[in-house]
C-alpha positions as CSV (number, residue, x, y, z in Angstrom):
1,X,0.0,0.0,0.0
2,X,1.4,3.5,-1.2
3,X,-1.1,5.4,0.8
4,X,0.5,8.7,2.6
5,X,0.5,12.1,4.0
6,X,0.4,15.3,2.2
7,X,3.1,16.1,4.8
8,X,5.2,12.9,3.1
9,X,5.0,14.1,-0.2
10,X,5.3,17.7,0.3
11,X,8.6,17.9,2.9
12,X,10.5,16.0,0.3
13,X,9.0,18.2,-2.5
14,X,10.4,21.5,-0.5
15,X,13.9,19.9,0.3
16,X,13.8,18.6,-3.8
17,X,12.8,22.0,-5.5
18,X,9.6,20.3,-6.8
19,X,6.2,20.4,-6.3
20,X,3.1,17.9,-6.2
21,X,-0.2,17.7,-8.0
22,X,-3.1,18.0,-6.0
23,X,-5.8,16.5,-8.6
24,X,-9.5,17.4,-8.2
25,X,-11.8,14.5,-8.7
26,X,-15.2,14.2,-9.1
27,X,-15.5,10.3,-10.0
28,X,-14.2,6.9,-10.4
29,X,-13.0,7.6,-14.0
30,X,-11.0,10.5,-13.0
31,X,-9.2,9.5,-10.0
32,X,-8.1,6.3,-11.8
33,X,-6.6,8.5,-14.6
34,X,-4.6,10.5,-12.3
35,X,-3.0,7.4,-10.3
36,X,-2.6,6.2,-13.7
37,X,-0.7,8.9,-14.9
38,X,1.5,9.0,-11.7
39,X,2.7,5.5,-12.2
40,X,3.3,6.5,-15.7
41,X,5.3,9.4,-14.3
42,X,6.6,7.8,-11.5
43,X,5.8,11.0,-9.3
44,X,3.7,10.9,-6.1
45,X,0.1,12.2,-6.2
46,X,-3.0,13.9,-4.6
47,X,-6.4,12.8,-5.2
48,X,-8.4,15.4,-3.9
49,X,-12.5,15.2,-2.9
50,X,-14.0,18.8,-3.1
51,X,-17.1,20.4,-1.8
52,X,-18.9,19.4,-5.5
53,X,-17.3,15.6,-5.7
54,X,-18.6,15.6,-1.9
55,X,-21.9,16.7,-3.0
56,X,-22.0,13.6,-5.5
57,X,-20.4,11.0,-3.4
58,X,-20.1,10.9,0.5
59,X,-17.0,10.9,2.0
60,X,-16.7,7.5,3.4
61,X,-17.2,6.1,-0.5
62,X,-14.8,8.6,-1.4
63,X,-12.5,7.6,1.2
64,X,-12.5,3.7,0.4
65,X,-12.3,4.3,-3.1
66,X,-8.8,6.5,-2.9
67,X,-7.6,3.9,-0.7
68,X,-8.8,1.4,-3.2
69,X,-6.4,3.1,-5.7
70,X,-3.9,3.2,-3.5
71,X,-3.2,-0.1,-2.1
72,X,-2.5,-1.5,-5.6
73,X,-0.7,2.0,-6.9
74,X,3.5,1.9,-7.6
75,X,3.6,5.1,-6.6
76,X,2.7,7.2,-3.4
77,X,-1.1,8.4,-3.2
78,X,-2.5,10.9,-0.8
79,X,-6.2,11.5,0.4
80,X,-6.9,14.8,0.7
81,X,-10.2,16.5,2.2
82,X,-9.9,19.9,0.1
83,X,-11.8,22.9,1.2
84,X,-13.3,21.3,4.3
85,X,-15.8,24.0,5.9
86,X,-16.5,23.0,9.1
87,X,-14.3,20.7,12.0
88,X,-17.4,18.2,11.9
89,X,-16.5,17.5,7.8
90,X,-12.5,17.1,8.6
91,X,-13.5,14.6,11.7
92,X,-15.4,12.7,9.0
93,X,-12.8,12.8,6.5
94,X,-10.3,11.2,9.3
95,X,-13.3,8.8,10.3
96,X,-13.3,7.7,6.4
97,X,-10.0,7.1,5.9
98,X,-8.7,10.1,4.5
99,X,-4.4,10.9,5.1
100,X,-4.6,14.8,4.8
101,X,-7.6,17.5,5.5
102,X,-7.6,21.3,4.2
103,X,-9.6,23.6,6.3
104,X,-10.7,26.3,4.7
105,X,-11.2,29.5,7.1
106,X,-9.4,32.1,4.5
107,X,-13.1,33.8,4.6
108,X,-13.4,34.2,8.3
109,X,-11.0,37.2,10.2
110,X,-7.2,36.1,11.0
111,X,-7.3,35.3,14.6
112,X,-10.7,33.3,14.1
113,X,-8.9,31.4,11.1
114,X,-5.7,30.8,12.9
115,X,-7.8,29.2,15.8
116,X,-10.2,27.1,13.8
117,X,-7.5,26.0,11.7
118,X,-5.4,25.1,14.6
119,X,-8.2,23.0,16.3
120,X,-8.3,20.8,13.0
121,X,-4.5,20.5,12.7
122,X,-4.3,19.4,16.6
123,X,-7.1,16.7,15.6
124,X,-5.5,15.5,12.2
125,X,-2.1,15.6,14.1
126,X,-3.0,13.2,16.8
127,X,-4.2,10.7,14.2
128,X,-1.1,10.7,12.7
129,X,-2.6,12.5,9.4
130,X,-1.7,15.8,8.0
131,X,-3.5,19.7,7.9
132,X,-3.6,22.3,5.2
133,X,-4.9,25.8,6.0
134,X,-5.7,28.9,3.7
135,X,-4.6,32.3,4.3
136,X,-6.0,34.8,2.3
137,X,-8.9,34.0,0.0
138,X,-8.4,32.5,-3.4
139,X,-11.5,34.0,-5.6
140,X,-13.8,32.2,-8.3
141,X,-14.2,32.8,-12.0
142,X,-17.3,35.0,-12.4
143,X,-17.8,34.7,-8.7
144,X,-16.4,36.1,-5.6
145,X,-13.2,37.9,-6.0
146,X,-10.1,37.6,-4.3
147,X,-8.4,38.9,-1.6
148,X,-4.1,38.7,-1.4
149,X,-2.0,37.1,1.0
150,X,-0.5,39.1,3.1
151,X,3.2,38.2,4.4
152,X,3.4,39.0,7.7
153,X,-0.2,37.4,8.5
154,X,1.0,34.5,6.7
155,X,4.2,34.0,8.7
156,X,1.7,34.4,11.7
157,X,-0.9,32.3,10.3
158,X,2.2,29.6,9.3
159,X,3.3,29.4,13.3
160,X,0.2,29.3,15.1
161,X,-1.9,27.5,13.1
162,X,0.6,24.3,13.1
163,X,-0.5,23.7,9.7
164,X,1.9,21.2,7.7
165,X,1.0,23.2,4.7
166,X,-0.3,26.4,3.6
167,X,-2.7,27.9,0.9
168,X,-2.0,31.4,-0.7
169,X,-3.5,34.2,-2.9
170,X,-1.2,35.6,-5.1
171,X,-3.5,35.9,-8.0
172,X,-4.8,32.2,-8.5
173,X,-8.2,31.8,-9.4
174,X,-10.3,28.7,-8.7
175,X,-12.4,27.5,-12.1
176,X,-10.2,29.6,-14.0
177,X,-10.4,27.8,-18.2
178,X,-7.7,30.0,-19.4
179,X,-4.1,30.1,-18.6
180,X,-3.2,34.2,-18.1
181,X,-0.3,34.2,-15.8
182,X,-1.3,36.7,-13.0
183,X,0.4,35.3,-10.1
184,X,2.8,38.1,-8.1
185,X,5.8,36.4,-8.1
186,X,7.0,39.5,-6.0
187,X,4.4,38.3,-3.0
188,X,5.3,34.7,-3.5
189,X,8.8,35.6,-2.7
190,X,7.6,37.6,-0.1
191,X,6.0,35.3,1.6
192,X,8.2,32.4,1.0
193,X,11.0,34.6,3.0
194,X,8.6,34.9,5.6
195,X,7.7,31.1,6.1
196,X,9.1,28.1,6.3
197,X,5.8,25.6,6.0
198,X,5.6,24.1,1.9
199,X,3.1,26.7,0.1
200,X,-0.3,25.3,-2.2
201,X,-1.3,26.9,-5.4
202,X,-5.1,26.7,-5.6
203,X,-6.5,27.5,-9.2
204,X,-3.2,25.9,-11.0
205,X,-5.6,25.6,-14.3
206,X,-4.7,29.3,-14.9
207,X,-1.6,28.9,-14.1
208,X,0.9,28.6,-17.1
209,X,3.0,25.4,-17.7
210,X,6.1,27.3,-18.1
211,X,5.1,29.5,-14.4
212,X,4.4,26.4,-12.7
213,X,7.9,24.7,-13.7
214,X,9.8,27.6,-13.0
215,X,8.1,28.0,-8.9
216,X,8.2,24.6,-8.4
217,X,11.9,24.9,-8.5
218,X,12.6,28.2,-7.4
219,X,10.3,28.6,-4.3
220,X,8.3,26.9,-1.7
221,X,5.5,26.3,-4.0
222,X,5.3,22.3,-3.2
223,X,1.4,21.9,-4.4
224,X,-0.8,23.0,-7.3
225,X,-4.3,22.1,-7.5
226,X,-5.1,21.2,-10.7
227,X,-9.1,20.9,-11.6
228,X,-10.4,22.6,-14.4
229,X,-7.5,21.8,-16.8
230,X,-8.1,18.0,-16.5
231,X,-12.5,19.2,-16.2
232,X,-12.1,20.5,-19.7
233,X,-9.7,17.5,-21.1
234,X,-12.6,14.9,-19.6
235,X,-15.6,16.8,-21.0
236,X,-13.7,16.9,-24.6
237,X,-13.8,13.4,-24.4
238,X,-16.9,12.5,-23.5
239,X,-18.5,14.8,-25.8
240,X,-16.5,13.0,-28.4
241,X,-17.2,9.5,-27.5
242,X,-21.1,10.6,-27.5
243,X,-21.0,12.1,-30.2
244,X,-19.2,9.5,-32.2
245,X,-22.3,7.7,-32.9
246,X,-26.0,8.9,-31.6
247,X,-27.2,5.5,-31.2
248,X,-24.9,4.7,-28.1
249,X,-26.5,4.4,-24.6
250,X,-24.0,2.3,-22.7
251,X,-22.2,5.0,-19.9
252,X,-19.6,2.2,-19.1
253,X,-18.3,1.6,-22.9
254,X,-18.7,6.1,-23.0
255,X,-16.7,6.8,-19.9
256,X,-13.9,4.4,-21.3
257,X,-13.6,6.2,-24.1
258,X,-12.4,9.3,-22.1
259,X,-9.6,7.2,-20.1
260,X,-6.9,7.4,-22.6
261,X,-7.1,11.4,-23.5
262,X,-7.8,11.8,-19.4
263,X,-4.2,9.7,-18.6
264,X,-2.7,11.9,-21.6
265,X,-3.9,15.4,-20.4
266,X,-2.7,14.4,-16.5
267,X,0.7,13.4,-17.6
268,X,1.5,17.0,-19.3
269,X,0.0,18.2,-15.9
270,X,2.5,16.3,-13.9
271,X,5.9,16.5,-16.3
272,X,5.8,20.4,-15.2
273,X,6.3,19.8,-11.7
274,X,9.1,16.8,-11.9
275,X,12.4,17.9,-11.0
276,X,14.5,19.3,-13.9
């Protein structure tokens, strides 16, 4: 079994100047692609379960299914709670299996965020699993906007929190289809001075290739979530396969038609973040 901690992956990641997919799932189909892709690759992953995969599946399907994945995988897979809400949906993650939670407070003021945060790394700590926190607010496409890190609450947020790693806004945007290449590398570096705990990238999809390389070896960017790049790559696929003939109503002998293009599309995700 290859199943581990984001803090396993992501302290070798900071020492190695790389960094780590965190891959957004939604389904079965996906989540195989992406371990897939990693053995391919030969480079650790994240399978991540969101608030909309959560929506679809409950956690403790979610949670046997990445371990599922993982037992057989060559290569180390995490199980990642990302944007948990509320200390009730990390204890369930934990409860289901899950080897890493992300609490999401960035909305809430500092202090309240630091303690909240704080109470669900303490709890994923003493099960031996690992914490991700968010400081500053990452916005939406078309939605809510954001709101930038600041350094000096970060370095705060970085010690008090106990978090083993820690999610910044320095011009990511979640559901982002286009790749425009907005992130301050000024505030990154900023920041980066100012911590020591492995930084995430939430929003990677807008994120160009060539950006992502180049911080994954040059700062403490360890982790780039990745969703709406590999959304788009799935969709193109299935619209294909369905498309390909009008008379076709099997789903099973439709979703397999997007498993090749979705293990092609994840392995250009991962090359960027290898080492050099």
């Amino acid at each position: 079994m290859t199943l581990v901690t984001l803090k396993d992956v992501l302290e070798p990641a900071l020492s190695g100047s790389y960094a780590v997919a965190g891959l957004v799932t939604l389904g079965w189909e996906d989540m195989r692609a992406y371990v897939e892709a990693a053995e391919l690759e030969q480079v650790p992953v994240i399978l991540q379960a969101g608030p909309s995969c959560r929506a679809h599946t409950p956690l403790p399907i979610l949670g046997k299914m990445f371990r599922h994945l993982a037992e057989s995988a060559s290569v180390p897979v995490v199980a990642h709670l990302d944007h948990g809400y509320t200390f009730d949906e990390c204890q369930e993650a934990l409860d289901s299996g899950f080897t890493s939670v992300m609490f999401d407070g960035s909305r809430k003021p500092l202090q309240q965020n630091i303690d909240e945060t704080a109470q669900v790394a303490e709890l994923a700590h003493q099960a031996g699993i690992s914490c991700e926190g968010e400081i500053g607010f990452v916005g939406y496409s078309g939605g809510e906007n954001s709101s930038g890190t600041d350094p000096s609450e970060a370095a705060k947020f970085a010690v008090d929190s106990h978090v083993n790693a820690m999610a910044i806004s320095v011009g990511n945007v979640h559901l982002q289809t286009y790749q425009s290449g907005v992130l301050d590398e000024e505030r990154i570096r900023a920041i980066d001075a100012a911590c020591d705990v492995p930084l995430v990238i939430h929003g990677g999809s807008g994120v160009p290739i060539e950006q992502r390389r180049r911080l994954a070896q040059t700062s403490g960017i360890c982790k780039f979530n990745i969703g709406t790049e590999l959304r788009l790559a799935f969709g193109a696929a299935l619209r294909s396969s369905v498309l390909s003939d009008p008379n076709r109503f099997d789903r099973v002998a439709i979703l397999k038609d997007t498993h090749g293009p979705l293990v092609a599309a994840t392995r250009q995700v991962l090359k960027s973040f290898k080492l050099a």
